[in-house]
N, C-alpha and C positions, 0 to 999 in steps of 0.2 A: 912419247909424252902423252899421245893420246891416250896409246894402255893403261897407264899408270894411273893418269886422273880416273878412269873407268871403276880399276878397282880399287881405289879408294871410298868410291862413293856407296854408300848405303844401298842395299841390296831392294827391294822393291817385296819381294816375296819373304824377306825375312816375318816372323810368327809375333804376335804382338804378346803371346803369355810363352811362357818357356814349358815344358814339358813336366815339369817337377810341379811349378806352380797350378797347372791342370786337372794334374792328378791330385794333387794336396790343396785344397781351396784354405781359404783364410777364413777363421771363426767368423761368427757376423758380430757387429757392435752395436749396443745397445746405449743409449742416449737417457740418464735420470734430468728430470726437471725438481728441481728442489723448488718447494713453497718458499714464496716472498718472503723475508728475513723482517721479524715485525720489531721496532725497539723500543725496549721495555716499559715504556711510558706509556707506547700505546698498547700491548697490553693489559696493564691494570686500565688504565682508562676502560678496555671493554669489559675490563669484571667489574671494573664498580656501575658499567651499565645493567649489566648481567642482573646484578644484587638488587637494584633500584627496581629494576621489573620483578622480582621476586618478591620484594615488599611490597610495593605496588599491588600485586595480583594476592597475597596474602593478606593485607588489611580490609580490601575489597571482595576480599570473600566474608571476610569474619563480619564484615558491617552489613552486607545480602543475608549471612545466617541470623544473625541477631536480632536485622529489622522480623525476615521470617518466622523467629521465634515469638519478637512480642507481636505481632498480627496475630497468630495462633491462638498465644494463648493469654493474650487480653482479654478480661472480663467483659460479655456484654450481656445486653438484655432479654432475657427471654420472651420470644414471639409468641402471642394469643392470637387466638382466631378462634371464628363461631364454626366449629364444624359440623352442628347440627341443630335447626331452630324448626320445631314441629309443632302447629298449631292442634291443639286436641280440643277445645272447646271454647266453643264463641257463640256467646247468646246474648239478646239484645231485649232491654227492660224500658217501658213508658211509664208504668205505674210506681212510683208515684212523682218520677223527674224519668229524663231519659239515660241510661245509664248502660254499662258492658262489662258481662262476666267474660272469661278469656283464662286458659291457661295452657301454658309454653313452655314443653319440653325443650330445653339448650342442653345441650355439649361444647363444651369449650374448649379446645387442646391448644395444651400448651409444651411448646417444645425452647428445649435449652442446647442452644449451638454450643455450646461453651466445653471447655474439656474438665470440668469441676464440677460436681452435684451441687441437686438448689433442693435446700427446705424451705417449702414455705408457708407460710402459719394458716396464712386463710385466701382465697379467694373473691371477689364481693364481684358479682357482674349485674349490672342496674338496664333493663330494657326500656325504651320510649318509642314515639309515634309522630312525628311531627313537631320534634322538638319540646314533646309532653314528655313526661317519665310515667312509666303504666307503675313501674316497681323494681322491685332488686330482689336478689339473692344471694346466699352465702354460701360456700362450702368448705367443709373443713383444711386441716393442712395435710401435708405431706409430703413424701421424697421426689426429687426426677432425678436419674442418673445421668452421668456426665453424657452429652450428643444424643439424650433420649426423649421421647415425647410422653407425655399423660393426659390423658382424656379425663376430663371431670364432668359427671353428668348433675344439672338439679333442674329442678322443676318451680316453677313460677305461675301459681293462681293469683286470680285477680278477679275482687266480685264488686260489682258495684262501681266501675271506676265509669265517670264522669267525664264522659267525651263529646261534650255538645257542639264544641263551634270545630271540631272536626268528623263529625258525624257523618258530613255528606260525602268528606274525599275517601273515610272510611268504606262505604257503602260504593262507592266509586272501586274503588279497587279490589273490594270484592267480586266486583261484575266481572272489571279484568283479572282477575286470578292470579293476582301478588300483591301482595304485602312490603313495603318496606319501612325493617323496623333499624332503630339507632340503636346500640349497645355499646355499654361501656364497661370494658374490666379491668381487676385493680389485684393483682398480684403482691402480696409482702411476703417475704421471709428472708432465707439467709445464704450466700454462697460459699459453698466449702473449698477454701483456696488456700491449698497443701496443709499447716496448720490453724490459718484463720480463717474464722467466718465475717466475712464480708455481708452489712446489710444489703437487702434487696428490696426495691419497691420499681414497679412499672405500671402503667394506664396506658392502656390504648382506644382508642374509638374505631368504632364499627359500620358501617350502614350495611345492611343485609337484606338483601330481596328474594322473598318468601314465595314460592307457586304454590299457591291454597291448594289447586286441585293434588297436587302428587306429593305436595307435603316438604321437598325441595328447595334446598338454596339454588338459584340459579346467580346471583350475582352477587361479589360482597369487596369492600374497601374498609381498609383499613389504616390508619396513622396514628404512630405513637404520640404521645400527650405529656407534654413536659410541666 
C-alpha cells in the first residue's frame, strides 16, 4: 500500500515546459488600446467649438487690419517747422524817433506724413518779438509728394519798425547772444486723396531762439493752432 500511494504521487523532478514547447516558444501578444468611444453629440458639440474659434480669430483679425488701415491712411496735417532763421542785418536809428532796420533769412519745411500729395497754394509765415509782429511773408505754391518734405526759403526786411517799449530787453539779448523770436505759419491748399482733393489749411505757432553769434537755432517749440 505503501508503493502504490508512492507512485501515484506526482514526481518532484518532473520539467515544468515539455520539450516541444522549448524548442517551439509561443508568438508574443500584443495588447491595442483603442481611443475612448466619443458619442456623436459630443462630437459636433467640438466642431461647433472648433468653428466658434475660427470666427472668433477671423473677425478679430479683419477689425486689427482695418483699424490698421484707417490709422495709415487717415488724412492728417502737415507739420511746419522753422528750419532755418538767420539774422543778416540789424541796425539801430535815433534820428528822428528810435527805430530798427532787421532782416531775416527763414526756411521753413514742411513735411507731409500722409501717404497722398499736398498742393498748396501759398504759404504766409508772419515773425514777431515779444508778442509785437515785426512782419510777414509769402511764398508761392507748390507740390510735396506723398511721405516727403519741402523746404521753402524767403526773406523778410524790415526798416524802420518801431520798438521802443522793447528796446531794452532787445539790447538785453543781444549782450546775451539769442534772440527769441515768435512765428507763425499758415499753410492752404489741397490733398490729393485717390480721386479727390481734399481742402487743406494748417497754423502752427513757433517760438524759436536765435544764437546771434553762429547764426543758429538752438531751441524751438511748436503747437498747432486751431
Amino acid at each position: 500500500m505503501t508503493a502504490a500511494k508512492g507512485s501515484d504521487a506526482p514526481s518532484s523532478h518532473q520539467p515544468l515546459l515539455s520539450e516541444s514547447q522549448f524548442h517551439h516558444p509561443q508568438p508574443p501578444q500584443y495588447i491595442v488600446v483603442a481611443p475612448p468611444y466619443l458619442p456623436p453629440y459630443r462630437s459636433r458639440r467640438r466642431r461647433r467649438r472648433d468653428s466658434s474659434w475660427c470666427r472668433f480669430i477671423c473677425i478679430a483679425s479683419t477689425l486689427f487690419f482695418l483699424a490698421a488701415a484707417t490709422y495709415l491712411l487717415w488724412p492728417s496735417d502737415p507739420e511746419l517747422s522753422v528750419a532755418r532763421l538767420k539774422l543778416d542785418r540789424l541796425h539801430f536809428h535815433t534820428i528822428p524817433k528810435f527805430s530798427l532796420d532787421v532782416t531775416l533769412d527763414l526756411t521753413v519745411k514742411v513735411r507731409n506724413k500722409d501717404f497722398y500729395s499736398i498742393d498748396y497754394d501759398s504759404l504766409l509765415v508772419s515773425v514777431g518779438y515779444r508778442g509785437e509782429k515785426l512782419g510777414s511773408m509769402t511764398s508761392d505754391g507748390g507740390h510735396i509728394r506723398a511721405r516727403g518734405s519741402s523746404y521753402l526759403n524767403s526773406t523778410l526786411r524790415l526798416d524802420g519798425v518801431e520798438i521802443l517799449s522793447d528796446v531794452i530787453f532787445l539790447l538785453e539779448d543781444l549782450a546775451k547772444g539769442s534772440i527769441t523770436f515768435d512765428t507763425e505759419s499758415m499753410i492752404s491748399g489741397k490733398l490729393g486723396l485717390f480721386f479727390f482733393a481734399l481742402p487743406l489749411k494748417t497754423k502752427i505757432s513757433c517760438e524759436v531762439i536765435v544764437n546771434t553769434r553762429n547764426q543758429t537755432i538752438t531751441h524751438q517749440s511748436c503747437y498747432p493752432e486751431v
